[in-house]
C-alpha positions in Angstrom: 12.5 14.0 19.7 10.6 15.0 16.7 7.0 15.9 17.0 4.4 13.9 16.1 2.4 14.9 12.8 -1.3 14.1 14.3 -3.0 15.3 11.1 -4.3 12.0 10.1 -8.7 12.9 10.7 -9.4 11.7 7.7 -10.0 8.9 5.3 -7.2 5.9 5.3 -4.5 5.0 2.8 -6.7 7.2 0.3 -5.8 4.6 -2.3 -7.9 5.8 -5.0 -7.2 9.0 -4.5 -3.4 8.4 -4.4 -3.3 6.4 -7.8 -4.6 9.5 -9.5 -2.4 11.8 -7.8 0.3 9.6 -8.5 -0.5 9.2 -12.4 -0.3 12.9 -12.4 3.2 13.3 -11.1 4.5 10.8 -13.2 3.1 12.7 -15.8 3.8 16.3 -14.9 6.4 16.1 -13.1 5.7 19.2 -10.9 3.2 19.5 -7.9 1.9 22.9 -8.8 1.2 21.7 -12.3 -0.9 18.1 -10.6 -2.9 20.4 -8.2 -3.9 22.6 -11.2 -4.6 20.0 -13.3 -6.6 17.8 -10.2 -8.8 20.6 -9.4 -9.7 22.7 -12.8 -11.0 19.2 -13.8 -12.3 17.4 -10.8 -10.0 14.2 -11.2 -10.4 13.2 -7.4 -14.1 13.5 -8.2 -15.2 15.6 -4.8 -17.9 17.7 -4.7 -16.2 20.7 -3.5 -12.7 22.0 -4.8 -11.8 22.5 -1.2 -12.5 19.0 -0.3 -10.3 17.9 -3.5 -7.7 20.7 -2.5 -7.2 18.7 1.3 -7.4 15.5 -0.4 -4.8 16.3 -2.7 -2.7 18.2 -0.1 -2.1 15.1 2.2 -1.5 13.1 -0.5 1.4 15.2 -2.0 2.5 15.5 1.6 2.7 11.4 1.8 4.3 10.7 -1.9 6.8 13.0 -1.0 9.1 11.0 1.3 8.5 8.2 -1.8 11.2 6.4 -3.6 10.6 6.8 -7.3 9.6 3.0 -7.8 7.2 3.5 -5.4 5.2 6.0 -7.1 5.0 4.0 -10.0 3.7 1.3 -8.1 0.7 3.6 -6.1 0.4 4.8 -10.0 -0.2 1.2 -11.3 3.2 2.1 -14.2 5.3 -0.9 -12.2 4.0 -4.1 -14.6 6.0 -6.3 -12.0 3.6 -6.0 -9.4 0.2 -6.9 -8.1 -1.1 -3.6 -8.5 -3.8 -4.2 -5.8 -2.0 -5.4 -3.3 1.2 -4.1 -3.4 -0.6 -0.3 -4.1 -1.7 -0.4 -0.6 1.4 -2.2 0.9 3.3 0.7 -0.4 0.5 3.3 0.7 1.0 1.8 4.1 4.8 2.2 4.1 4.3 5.6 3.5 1.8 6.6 5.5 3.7 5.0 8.8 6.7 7.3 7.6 4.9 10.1 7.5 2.9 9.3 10.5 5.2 8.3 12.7 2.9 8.0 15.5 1.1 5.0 13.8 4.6 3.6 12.8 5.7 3.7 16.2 2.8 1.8 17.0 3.5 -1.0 14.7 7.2 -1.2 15.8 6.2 -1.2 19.5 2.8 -2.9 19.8 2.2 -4.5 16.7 4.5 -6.6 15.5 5.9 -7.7 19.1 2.8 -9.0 20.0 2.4 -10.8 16.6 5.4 -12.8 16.6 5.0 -13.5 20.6 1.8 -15.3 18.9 -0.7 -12.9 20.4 -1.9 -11.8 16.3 -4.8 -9.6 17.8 -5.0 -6.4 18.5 -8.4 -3.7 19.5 -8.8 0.3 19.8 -7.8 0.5 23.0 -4.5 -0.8 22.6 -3.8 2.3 19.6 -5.6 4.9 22.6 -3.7 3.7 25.5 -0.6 3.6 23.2 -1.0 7.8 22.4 -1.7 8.0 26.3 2.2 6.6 26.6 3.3 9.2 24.4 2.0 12.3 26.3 4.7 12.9 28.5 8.0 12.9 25.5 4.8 14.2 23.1 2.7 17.1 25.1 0.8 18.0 22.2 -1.1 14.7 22.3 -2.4 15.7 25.7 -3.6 18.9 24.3 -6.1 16.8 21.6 -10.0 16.9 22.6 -11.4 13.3 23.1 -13.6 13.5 19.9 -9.8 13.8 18.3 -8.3 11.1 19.6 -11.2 8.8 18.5 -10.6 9.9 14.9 -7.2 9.0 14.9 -7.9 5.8 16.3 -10.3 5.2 13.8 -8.0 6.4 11.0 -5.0 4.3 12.4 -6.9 1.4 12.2 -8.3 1.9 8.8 -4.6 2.3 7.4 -4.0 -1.1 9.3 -6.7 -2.9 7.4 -6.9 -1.7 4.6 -3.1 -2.7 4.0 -4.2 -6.2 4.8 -2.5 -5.9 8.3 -5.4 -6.5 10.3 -9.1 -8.4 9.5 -11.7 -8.9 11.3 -12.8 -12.4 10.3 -15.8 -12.6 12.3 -18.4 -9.8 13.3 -17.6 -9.7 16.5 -14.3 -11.7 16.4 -10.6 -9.7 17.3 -8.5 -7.7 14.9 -6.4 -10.6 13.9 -2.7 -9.4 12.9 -1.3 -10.9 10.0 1.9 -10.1 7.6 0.6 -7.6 4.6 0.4 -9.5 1.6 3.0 -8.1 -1.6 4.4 -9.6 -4.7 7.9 -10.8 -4.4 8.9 -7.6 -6.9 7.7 -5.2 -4.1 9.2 -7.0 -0.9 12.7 -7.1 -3.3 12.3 -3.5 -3.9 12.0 -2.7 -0.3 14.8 -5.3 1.1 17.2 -3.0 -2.0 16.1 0.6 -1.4 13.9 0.6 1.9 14.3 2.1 4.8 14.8 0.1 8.5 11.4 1.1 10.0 9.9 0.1 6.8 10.5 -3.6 7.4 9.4 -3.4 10.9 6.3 -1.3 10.1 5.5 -4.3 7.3 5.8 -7.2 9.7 9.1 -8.2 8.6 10.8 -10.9 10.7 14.0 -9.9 12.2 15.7 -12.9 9.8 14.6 -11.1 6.9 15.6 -7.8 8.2 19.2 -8.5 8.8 19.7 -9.7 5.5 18.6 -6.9 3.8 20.6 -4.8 6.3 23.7 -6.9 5.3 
């Protein structure tokens, strides 16, 4: 089984961030040439260069499992999109590939409960879910407690702030609902996506098995 990356401490989808990454790609073409040009002139706006060398780090790490169109779309260059919305639907898709830990808990949590009609989910669920993994993935057991609450917090940032979860109340449930994306994007992904991309954007299996056809 392949290891877990459980690098995800930080930040979210790191939308901001990402669109200028992105627009430099498409630009340069080269990584080396976007991380000299990000940090000689500050374009992730961090106070430290080491701070915008991480930042820009995972975010290279994330775009590179990306399908062209969807760099253009983090970028804002795809003018068939909702640029807001499908940015961080495809931020999403990417970080659950990457992080497969997170994807695994949208494909085995997530969206079974959602379309059994329970659309609410909470922190524990996302902890108790990593406890299940120790035993295929010991290096979970080896993370210190203050850890595993970051990635819980992290996981569940990436969840809302791809419109996957809300919290429509303060002290209402994290209710589960299907990201929102323009038609272009869900097209593009039903074309060129990959299988645990549907199910990691709350695709129902209808819709799944025609785009697998």
């Amino acid at each position: 089984m392949e290891r877990y990356r459980l690098s995800f401490t930080f930040g979210g989808l790191l939308i901001p961030e990402s669109r200028v990454v992105a627009e430099g790609y498409l630009e340069l073409g080269d990584w080396e040439r976007v991380k000299e040009d990000i940090l000689t002139e500050n374009r992730l706006e961090k106070t430290r260069r080491s701070t915008s060398r991480r930042y820009f780090r995972e975010i290279r790490d994330r775009l590179a499992s990306a399908y062209n169109w969807e760099i253009e779309v983090v970028a804002g260059r795809d003018s068939n999109s909702d640029m807001g919305k499908d940015r961080a639907v495809v931020l999403f898709a990417l970080f659950t590939r990457y992080y497969r830990l997170v994807g695994d808990f949208v494909t085995q949590m997530v969206r079974p409960r959602y379309f059994a009609g329970l659309n609410w989910i909470d922190a524990a669920m996302f902890r108790t879910f990593m406890h299940d993994q120790e035993p295929a993935c010991p290096e979970i057991s080896r993370l210190s407690d203050a850890t595993r609450e970051k990635l819980t917090t992290v996981a569940l940032r990436a969840l809302r702030e791809a419109g996957i979860i809300e919290r429509k109340s303060p002290r209402g449930p994290l209710e589960v609902q299907r990201p929102e994306g323009s038609s272009s994007v869900w097209e593009r992904y039903c074309a060129e996506g990959r299988r645990e991309d549907y199910g990691h954007l709350l695709w129902p299996d209808e819709e799944i098995q025609q785009c697998l056809r």
